[in-house]
MDTraj code that builds the backbone (N, CA, C; nanometers):
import mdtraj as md
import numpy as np

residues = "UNK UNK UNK UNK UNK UNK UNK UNK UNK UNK UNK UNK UNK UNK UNK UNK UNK UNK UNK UNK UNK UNK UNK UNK UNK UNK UNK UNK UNK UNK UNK UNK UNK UNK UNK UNK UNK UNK UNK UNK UNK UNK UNK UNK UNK UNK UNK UNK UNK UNK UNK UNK UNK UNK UNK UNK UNK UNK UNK UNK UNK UNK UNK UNK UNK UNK UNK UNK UNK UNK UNK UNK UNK UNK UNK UNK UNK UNK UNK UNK UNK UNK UNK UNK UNK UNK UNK UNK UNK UNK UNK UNK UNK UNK UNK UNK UNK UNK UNK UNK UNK UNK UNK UNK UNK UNK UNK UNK UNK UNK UNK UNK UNK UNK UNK UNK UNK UNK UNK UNK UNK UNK UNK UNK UNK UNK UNK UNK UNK UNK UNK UNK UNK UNK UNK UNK UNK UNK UNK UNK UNK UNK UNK".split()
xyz = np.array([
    [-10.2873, -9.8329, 10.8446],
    [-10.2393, -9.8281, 10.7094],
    [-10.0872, -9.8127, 10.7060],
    [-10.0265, -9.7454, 10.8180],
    [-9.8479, -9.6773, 10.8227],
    [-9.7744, -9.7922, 10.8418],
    [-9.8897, -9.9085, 10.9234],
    [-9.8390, -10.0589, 10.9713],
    [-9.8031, -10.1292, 10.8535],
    [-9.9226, -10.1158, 10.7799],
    [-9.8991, -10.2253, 10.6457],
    [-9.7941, -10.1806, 10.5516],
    [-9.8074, -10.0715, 10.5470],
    [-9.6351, -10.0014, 10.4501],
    [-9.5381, -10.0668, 10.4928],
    [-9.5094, -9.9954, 10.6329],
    [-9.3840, -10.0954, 10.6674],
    [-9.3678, -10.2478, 10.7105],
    [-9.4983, -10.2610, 10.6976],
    [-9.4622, -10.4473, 10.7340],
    [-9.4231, -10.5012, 10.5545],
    [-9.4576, -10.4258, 10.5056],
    [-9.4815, -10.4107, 10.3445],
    [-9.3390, -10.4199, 10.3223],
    [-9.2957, -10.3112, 10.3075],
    [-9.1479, -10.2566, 10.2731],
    [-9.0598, -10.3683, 10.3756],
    [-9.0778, -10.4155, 10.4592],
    [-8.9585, -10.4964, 10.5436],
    [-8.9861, -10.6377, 10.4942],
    [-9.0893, -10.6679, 10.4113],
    [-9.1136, -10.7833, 10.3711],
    [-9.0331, -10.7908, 10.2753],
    [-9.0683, -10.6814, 10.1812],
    [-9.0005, -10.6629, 10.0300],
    [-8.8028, -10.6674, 10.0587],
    [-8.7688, -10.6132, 10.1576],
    [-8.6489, -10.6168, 10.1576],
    [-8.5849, -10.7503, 10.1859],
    [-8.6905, -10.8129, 10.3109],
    [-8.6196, -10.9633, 10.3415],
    [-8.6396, -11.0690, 10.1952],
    [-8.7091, -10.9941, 10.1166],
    [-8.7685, -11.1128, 9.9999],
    [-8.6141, -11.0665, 9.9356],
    [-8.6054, -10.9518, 9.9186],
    [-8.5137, -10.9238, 9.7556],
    [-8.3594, -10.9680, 9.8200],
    [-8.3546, -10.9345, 9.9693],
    [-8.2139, -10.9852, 10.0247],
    [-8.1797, -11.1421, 9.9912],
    [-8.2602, -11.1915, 9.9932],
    [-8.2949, -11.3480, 9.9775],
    [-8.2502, -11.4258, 9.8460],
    [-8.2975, -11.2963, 9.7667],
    [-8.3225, -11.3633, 9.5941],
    [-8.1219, -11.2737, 9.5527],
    [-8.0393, -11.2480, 9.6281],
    [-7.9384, -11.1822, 9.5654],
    [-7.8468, -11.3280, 9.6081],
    [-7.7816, -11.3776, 9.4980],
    [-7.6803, -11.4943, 9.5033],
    [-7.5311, -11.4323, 9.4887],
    [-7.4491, -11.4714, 9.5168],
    [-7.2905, -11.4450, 9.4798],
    [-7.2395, -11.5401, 9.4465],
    [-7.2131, -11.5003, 9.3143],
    [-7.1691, -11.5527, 9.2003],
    [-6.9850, -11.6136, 9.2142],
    [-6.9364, -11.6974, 9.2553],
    [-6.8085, -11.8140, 9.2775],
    [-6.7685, -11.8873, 9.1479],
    [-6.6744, -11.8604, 9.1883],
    [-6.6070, -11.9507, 9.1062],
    [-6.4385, -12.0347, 9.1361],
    [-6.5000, -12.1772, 9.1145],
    [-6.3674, -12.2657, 9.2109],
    [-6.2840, -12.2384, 9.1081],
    [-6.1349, -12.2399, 9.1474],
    [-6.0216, -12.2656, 9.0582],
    [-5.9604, -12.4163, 9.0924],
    [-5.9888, -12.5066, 9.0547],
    [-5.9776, -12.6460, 9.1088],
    [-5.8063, -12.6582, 8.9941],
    [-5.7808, -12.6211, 8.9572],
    [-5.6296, -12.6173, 8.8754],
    [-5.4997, -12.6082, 8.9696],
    [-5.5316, -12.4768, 9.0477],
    [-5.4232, -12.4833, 9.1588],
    [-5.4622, -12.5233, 9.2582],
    [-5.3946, -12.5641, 9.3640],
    [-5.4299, -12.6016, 9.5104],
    [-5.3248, -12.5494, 9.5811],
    [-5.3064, -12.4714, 9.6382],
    [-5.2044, -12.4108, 9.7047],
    [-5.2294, -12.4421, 9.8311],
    [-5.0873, -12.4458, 9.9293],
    [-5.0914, -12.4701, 10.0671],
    [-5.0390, -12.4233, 10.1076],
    [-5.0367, -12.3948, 10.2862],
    [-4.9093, -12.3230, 10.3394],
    [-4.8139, -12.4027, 10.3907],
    [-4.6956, -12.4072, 10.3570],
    [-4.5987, -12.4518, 10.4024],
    [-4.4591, -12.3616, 10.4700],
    [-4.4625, -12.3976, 10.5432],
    [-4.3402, -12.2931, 10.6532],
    [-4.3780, -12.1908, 10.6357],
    [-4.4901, -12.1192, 10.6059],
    [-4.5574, -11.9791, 10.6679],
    [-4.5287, -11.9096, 10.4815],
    [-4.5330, -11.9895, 10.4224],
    [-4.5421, -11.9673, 10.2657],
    [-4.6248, -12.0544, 10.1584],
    [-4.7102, -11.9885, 10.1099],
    [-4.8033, -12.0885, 10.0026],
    [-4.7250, -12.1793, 9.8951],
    [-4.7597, -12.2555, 9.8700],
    [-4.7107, -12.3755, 9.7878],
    [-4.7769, -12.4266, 9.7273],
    [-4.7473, -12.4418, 9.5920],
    [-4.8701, -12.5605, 9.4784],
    [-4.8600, -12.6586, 9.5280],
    [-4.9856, -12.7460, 9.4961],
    [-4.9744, -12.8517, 9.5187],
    [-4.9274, -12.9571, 9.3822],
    [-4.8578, -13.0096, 9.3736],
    [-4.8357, -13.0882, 9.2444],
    [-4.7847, -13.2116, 9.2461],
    [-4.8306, -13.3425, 9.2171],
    [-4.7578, -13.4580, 9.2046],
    [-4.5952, -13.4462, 9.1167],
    [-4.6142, -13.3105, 8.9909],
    [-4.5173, -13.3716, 8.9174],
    [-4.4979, -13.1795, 8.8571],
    [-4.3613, -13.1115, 8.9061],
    [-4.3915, -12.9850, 8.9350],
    [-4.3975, -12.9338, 8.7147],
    [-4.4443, -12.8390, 8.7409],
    [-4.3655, -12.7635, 8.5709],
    [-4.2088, -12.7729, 8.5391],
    [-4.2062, -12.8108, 8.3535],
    [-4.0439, -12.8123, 8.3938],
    [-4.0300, -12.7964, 8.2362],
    [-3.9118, -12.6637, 8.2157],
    [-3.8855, -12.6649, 8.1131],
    [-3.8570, -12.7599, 8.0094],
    [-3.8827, -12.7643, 7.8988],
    [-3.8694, -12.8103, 7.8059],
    [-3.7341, -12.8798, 7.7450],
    [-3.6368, -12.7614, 7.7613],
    [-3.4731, -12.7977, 7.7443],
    [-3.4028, -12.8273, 7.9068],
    [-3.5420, -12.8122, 7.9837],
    [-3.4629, -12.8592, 8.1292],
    [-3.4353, -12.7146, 8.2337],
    [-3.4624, -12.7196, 8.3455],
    [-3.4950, -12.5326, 8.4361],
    [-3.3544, -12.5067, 8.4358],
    [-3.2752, -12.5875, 8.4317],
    [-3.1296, -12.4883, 8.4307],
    [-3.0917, -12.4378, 8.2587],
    [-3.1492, -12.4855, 8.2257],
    [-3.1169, -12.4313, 8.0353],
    [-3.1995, -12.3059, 8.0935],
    [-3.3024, -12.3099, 8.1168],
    [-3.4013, -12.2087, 8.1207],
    [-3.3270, -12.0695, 8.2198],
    [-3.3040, -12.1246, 8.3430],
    [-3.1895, -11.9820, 8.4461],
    [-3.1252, -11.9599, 8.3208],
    [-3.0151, -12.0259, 8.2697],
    [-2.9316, -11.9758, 8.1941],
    [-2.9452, -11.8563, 8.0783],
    [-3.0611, -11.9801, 8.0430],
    [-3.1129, -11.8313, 7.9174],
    [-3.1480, -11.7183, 7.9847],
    [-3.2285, -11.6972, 8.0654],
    [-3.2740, -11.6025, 8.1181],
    [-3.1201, -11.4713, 8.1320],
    [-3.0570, -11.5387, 8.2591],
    [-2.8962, -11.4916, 8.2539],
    [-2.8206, -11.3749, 8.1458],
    [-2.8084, -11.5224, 8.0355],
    [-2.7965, -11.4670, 7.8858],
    [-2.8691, -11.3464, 7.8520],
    [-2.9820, -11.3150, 7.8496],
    [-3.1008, -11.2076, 7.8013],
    [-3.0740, -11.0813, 7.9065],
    [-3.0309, -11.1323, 7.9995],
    [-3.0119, -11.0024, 8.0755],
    [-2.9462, -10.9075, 8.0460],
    [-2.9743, -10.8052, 8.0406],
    [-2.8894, -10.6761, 8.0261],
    [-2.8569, -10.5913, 8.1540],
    [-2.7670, -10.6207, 8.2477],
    [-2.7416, -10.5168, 8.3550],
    [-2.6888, -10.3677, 8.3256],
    [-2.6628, -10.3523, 8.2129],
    [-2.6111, -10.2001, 8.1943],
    [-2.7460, -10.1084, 8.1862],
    [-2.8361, -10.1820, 8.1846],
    [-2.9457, -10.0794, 8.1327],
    [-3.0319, -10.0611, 8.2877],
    [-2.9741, -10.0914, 8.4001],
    [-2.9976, -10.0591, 8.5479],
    [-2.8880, -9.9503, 8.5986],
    [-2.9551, -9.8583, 8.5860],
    [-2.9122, -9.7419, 8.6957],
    [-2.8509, -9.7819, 8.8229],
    [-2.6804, -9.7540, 8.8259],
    [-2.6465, -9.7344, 8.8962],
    [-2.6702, -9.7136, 9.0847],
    [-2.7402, -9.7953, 9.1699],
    [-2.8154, -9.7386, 9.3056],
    [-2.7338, -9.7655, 9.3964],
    [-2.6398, -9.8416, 9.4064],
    [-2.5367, -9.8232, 9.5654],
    [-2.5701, -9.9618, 9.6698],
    [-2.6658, -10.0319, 9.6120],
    [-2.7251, -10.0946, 9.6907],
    [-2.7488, -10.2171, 9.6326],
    [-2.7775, -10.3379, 9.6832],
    [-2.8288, -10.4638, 9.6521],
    [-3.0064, -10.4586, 9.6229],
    [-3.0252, -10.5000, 9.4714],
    [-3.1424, -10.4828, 9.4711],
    [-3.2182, -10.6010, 9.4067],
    [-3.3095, -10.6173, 9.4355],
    [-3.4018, -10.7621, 9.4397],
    [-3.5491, -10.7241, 9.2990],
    [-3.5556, -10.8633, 9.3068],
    [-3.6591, -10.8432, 9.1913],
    [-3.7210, -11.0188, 9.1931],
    [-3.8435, -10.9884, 9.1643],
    [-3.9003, -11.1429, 9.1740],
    [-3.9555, -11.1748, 9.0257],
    [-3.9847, -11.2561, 8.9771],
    [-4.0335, -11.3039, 8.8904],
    [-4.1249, -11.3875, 8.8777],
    [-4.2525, -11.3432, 8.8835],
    [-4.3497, -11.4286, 8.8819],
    [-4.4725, -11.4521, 8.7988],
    [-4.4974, -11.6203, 8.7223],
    [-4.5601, -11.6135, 8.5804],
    [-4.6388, -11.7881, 8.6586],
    [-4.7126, -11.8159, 8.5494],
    [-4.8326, -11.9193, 8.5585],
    [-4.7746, -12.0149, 8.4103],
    [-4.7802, -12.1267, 8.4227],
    [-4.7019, -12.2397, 8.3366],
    [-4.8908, -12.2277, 8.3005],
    [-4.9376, -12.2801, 8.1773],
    [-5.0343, -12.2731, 8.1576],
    [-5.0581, -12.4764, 8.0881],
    [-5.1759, -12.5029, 8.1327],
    [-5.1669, -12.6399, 8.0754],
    [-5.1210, -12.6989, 7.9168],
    [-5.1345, -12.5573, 7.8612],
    [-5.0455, -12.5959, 7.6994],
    [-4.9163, -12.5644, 7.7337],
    [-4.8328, -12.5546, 7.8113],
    [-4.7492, -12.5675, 7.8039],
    [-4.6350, -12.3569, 7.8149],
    [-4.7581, -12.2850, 7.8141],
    [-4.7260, -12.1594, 7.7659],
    [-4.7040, -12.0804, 7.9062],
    [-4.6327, -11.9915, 7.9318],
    [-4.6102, -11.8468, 8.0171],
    [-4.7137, -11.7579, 8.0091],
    [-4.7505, -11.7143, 8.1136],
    [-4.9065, -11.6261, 8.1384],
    [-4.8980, -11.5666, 8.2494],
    [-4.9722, -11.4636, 8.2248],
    [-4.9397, -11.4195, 8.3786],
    [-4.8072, -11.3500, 8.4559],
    [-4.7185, -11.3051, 8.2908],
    [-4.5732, -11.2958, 8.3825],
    [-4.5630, -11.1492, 8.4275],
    [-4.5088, -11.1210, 8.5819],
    [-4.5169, -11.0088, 8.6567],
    [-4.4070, -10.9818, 8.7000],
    [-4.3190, -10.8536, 8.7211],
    [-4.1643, -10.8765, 8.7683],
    [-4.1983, -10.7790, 8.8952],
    [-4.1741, -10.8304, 9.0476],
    [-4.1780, -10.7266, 9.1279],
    [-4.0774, -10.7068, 9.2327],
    [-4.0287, -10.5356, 9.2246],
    [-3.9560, -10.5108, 9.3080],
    [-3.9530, -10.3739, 9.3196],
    [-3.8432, -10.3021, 9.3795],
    [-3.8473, -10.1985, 9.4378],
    [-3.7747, -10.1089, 9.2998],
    [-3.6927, -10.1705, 9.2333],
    [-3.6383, -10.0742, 9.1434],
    [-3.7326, -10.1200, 9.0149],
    [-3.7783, -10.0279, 8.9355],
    [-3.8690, -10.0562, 8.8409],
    [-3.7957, -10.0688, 8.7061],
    [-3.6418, -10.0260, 8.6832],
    [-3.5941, -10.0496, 8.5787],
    [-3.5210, -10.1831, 8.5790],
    [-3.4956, -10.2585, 8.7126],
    [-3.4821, -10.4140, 8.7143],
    [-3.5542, -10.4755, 8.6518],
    [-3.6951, -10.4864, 8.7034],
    [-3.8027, -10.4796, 8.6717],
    [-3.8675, -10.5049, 8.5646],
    [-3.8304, -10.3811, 8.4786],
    [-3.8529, -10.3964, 8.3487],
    [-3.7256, -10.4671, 8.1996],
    [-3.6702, -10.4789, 8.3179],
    [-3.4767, -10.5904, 8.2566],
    [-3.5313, -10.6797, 8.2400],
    [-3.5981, -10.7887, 8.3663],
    [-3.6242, -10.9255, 8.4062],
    [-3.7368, -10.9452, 8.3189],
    [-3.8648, -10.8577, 8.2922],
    [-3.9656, -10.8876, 8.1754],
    [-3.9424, -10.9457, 8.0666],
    [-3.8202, -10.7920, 8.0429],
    [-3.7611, -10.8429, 7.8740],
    [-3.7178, -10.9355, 7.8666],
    [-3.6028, -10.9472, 7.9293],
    [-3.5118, -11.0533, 7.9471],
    [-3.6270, -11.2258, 7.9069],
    [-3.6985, -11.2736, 8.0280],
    [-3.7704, -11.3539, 7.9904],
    [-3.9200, -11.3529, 7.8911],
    [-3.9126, -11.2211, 7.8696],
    [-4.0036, -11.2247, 7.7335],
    [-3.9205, -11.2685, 7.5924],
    [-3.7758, -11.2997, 7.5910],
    [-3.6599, -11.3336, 7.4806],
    [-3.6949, -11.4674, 7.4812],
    [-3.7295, -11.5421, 7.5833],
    [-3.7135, -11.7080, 7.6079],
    [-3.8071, -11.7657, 7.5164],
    [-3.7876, -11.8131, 7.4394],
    [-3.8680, -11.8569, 7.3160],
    [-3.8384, -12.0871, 7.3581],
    [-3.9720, -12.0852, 7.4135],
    [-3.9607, -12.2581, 7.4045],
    [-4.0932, -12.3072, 7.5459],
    [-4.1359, -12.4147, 7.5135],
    [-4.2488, -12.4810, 7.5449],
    [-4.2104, -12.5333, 7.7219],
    [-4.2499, -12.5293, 7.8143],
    [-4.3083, -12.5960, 7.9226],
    [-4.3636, -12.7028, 7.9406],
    [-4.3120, -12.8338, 7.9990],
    [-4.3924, -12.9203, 8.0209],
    [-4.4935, -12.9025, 8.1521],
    [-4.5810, -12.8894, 8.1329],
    [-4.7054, -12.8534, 8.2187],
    [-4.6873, -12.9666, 8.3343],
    [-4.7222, -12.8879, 8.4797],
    [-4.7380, -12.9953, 8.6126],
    [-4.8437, -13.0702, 8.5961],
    [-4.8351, -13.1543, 8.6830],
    [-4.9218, -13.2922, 8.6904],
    [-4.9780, -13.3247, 8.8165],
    [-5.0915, -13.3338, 8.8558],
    [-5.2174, -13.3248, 8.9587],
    [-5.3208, -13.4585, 8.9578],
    [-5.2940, -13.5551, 8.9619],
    [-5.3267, -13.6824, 8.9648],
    [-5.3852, -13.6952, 8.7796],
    [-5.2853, -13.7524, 8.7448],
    [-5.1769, -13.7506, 8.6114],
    [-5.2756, -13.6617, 8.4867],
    [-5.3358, -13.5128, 8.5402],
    [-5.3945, -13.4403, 8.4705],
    [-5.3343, -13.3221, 8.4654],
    [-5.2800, -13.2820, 8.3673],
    [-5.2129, -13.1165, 8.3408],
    [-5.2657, -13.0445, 8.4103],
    [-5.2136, -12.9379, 8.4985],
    [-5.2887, -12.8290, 8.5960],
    [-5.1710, -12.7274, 8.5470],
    [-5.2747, -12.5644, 8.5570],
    [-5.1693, -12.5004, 8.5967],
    [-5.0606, -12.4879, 8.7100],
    [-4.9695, -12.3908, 8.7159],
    [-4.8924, -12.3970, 8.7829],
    [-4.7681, -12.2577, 8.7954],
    [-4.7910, -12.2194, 8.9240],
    [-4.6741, -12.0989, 8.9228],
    [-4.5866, -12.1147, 8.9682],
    [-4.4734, -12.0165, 8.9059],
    [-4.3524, -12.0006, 8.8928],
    [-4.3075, -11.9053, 8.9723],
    [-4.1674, -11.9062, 9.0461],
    [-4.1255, -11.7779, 9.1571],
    [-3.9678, -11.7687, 9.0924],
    [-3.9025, -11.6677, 9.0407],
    [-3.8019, -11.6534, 9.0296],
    [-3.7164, -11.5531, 9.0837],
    [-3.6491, -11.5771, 9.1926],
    [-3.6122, -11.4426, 9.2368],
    [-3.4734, -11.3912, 9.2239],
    [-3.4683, -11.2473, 9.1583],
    [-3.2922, -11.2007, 9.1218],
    [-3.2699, -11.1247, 9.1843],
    [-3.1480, -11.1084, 9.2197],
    [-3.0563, -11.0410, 9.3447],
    [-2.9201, -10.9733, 9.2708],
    [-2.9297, -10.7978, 9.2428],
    [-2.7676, -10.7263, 9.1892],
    [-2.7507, -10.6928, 9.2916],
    [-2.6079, -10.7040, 9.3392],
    [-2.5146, -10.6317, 9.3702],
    [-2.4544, -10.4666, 9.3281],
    [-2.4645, -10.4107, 9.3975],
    [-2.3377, -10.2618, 9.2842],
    [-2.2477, -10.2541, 9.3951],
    [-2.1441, -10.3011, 9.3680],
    [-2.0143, -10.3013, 9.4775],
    [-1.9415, -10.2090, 9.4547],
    [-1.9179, -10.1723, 9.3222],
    [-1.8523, -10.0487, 9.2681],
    [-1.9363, -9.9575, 9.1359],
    [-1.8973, -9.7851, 9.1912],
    [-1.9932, -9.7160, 9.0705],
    [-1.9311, -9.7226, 8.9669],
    [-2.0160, -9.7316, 8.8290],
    [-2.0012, -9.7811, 8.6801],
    [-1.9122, -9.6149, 8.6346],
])
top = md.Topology()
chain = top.add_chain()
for i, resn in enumerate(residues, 1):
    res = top.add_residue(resn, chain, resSeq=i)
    for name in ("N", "CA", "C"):
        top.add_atom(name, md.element.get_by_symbol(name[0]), res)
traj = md.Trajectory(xyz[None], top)
């Protein structure tokens, strides 16, 4: 009878192990690759501002406020990174670095940018697409 329990119970487990699926999901929008030991979209035709990516640095530039960064002695870095969305929209935008009031400069700053994205192109179908922006202060002298 102690046989049939456990032939019982080891049945029941190989059955229910069986019946558990994991649940996937493709993102067929991006295709990223590695290139020189760094991921890369794949895109026939990349994202591109609207008034053109150097209107776009510029504005950004413009919006910046460096007085409102604390003083640190040091060269400090900050990345900028957001998702062009197939309408054309910013999503996804993340600012990362070591000083958190950069940080929160570079957000604002490109949360000011008011204007449309022409969405990348993936065999001539809108895909998303990310964006890397990376800023670099100086403090050569204290304020």
């Amino acid at each position: 009878m102690k046989i049939i329990i456990i032939l019982c119970l080891a049945y029941s487990g190989f059955i229910t192990a069986q019946e558990q699926t994991i649940a996937t999901t493709e993102l067929n929008e991006l295709v990223i690759r590695e290139k020189n030991g760094r991921a890369t979209i794949d895109a026939e035709k990349p994202a591109q501002f609207s008034k053109g990516n150097e209107v776009f640095q510029k504005m950004l530039y413009q919006n910046f406020r460096e007085k409102k960064i604390a003083y640190s002695g040091k060269k400090e870095t900050c990345e900028i990174v957001f998702i062009i969305a197939t309408d054309g929209s910013m999503t996804d935008i993340r600012a990362i670095g070591d000083n958190e009031q950069f940080n929160q400069e570079a957000l604002r700053a490109i949360s000011k940018i008011k204007g449309k994205w022409i969405p990348a192109e993936r065999n001539g179908e809108k895909v998303r697409y990310k964006f890397r922006i990376p800023m670099t202060m100086h403090f050569d002298t204290q304020k």
